[in-house]
C-alpha positions in Angstrom: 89.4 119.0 61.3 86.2 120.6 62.8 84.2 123.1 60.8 83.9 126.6 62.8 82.4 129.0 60.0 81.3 128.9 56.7 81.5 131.8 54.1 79.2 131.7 50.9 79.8 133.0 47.4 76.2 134.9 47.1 75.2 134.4 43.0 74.8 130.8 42.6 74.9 129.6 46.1 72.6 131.2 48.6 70.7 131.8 45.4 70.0 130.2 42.5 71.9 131.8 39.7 70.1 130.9 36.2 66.4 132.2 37.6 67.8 135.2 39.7 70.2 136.9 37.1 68.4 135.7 33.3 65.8 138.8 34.6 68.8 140.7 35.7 70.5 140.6 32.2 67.0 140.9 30.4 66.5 144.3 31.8 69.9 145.6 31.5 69.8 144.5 28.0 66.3 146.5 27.5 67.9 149.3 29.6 70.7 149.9 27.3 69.8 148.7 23.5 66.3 151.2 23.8 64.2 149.0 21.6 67.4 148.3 19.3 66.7 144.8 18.2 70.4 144.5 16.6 72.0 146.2 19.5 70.2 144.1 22.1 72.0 141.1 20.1 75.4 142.9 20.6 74.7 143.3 24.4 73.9 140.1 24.9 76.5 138.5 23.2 79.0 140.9 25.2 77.5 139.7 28.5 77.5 135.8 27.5 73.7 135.7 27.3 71.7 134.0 24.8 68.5 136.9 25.1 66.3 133.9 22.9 66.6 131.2 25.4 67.8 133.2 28.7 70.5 131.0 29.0 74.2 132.6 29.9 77.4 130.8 28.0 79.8 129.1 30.9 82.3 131.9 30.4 79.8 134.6 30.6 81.4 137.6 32.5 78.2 138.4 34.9 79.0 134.6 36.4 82.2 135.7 38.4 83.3 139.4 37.4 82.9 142.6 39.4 80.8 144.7 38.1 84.1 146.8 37.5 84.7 144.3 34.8 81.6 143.8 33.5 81.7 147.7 33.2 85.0 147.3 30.8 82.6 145.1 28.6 79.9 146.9 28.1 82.0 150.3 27.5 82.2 150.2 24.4 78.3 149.9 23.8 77.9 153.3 26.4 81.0 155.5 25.2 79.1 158.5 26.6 79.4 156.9 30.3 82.1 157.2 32.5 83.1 154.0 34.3 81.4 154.6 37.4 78.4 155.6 35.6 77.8 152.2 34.0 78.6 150.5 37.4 76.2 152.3 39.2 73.7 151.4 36.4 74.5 147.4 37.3 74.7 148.0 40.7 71.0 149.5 40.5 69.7 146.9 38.0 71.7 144.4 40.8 69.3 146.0 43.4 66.0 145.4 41.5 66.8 141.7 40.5 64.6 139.1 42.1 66.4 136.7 44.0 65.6 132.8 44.1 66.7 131.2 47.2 68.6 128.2 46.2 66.8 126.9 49.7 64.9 128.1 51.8 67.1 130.5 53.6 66.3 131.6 56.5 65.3 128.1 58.1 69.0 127.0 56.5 71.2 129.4 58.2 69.3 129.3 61.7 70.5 125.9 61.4 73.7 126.9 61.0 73.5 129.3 63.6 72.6 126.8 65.9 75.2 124.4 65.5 77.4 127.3 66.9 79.1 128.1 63.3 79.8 131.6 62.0 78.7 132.6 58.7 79.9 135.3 56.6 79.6 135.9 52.6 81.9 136.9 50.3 80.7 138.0 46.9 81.9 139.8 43.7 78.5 141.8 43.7 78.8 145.2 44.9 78.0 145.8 48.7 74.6 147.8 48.2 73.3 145.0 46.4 74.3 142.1 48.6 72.8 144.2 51.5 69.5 144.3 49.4 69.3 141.4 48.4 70.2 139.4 51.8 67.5 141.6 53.6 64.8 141.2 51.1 65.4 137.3 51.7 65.5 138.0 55.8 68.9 136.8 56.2 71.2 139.7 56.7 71.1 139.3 60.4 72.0 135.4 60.3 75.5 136.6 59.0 78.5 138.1 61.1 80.4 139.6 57.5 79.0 140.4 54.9 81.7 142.0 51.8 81.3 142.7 48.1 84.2 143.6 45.6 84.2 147.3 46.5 84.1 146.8 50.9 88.1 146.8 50.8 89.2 143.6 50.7 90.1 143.0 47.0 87.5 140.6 44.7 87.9 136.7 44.1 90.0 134.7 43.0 91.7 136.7 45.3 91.5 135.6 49.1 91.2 138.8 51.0 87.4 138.8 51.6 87.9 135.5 53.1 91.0 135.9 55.3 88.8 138.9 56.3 86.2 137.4 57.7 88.7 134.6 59.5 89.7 137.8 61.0 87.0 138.8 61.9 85.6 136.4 63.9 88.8 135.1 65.3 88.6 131.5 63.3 92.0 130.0 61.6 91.1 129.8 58.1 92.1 125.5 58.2 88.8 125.6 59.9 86.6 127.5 57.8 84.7 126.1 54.8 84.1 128.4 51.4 81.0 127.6 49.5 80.9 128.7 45.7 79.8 127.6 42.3 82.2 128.8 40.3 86.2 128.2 40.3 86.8 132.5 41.3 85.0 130.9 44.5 87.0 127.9 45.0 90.4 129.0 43.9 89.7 132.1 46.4 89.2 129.2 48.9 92.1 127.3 48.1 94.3 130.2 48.8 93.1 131.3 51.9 93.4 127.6 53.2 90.1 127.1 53.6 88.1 124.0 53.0 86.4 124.1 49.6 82.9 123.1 48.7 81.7 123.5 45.4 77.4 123.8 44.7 75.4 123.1 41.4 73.3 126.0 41.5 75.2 128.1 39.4 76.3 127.4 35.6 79.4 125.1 36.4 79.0 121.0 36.1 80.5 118.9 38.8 83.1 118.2 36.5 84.3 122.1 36.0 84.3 122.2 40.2 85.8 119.1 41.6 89.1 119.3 41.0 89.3 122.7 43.1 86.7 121.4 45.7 86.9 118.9 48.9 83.1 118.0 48.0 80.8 119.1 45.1 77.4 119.2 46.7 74.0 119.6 44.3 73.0 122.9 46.4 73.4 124.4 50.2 71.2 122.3 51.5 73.4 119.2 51.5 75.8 121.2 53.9 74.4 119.9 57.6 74.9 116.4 56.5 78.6 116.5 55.0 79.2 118.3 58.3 78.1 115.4 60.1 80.0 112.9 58.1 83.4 115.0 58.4 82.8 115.0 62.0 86.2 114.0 63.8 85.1 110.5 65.3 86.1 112.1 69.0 83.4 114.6 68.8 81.2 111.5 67.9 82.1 109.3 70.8 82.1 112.1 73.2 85.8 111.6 74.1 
């Protein structure tokens, strides 16, 4: 079945997750622990990253949570900040974080664009952020929807943000493809009955990926050609 739109995770798939979000936990750690060597450590091992190597553990909660939930973590580290306090602390640490293209982006998606396919992104970032961060990179404008956890359409796992943007631009979800690195991605995917393809830019291995995606690609880039060879052979001949 032909491919109509695509909708992208944003943290490990337009961009490459270890050298974008290692700075972003860095500075929150700094942020909060105030020099606090011992603290720091406490942070850090709340967050699933190793502050010695900049590495994150595979079930670190800054891979897939909202920053909702990462809020519930660190709580008890900030008992003197409301909720919404420490999200808006993320969300403006979020903001700051330089982003690494996983490719270069802009000549990517106006591929995309010109092979007639709509594009959207669906990410468990807050809104602000994606917003920044899309429009730092140049991109915003290659995109027709654009949602984070908090734009009204629930977080993944959970489909909404996806059957949203088949909404939106009047595509049945069969033929739309979800791109993710990380199983809240692909499960989100799965339930919206979307095709599913999984990318190795984030912290999950093939092996974590492939049994929730139709193709485990090693990063965006690889897209235009699986296209191609999933082309229905009508389109091919011209029939």
């Amino acid at each position: 079945m032909t491919i109509e739109a695509i909708i992208f995770d944003k943290d490990g798939t337009l961009f490459d997750f270890a050298a974008t979000w290692s700075a972003f936990a860095r500075a929150l750690i700094e942020r909060i622990s105030e020099g606090d060597t011992s603290r720091a450590e406490r942070i850090g091992a709340r967050l699933g990253f190793e502050l010695e190597t900049g590495t994150f553990a595979p079930d670190s909660v800054v891979i897939a949570a909202t920053p909702a939930e990462i809020a519930e973590v660190l709580y008890p580290e900030l008992p003197r900040m409301s909720s919404a306090e420490i999200v808006d602390m993320l969300n403006d640490e979020a903001e700051r974080a330089p982003q690494v293209e996983a490719v270069e982006l802009v000549t990517f998606l106006s591929d995309l664009r010109t092979r007639g396919l709509r594009l959207g992104v669906a990410t468990n970032d807050a809104e602000a952020p994606a917003l920044a961060h899309l429009g730092a990179a140049g991109v915003q404008d290659r995109f027709d929807f654009i949602a984070g956890f908090d734009s009204g359409y629930g977080a993944k796992p959970l489909p909404g943000q996806l059957l949203a943007f088949a909404d939106h631009v009047g595509i049945a979800p069969e033929r739309v493809a979800m791109v993710g690195d990380s199983l809240h991605d692909l499960l989100a995917g799965r339930a919206a009955g979307m095709r599913t393809i999984g990318v190795l830019t984030g912290i999950a291995r093939e092996a974590d990926l492939s049994a929730h995606a139709d193709v485990v690609l090693p990063h965006i880039g690889h897209i235009p050609s699986w296209l191609e060879a999933i082309r229905p052979s009508s389109e091919i001949s011209g029939l």
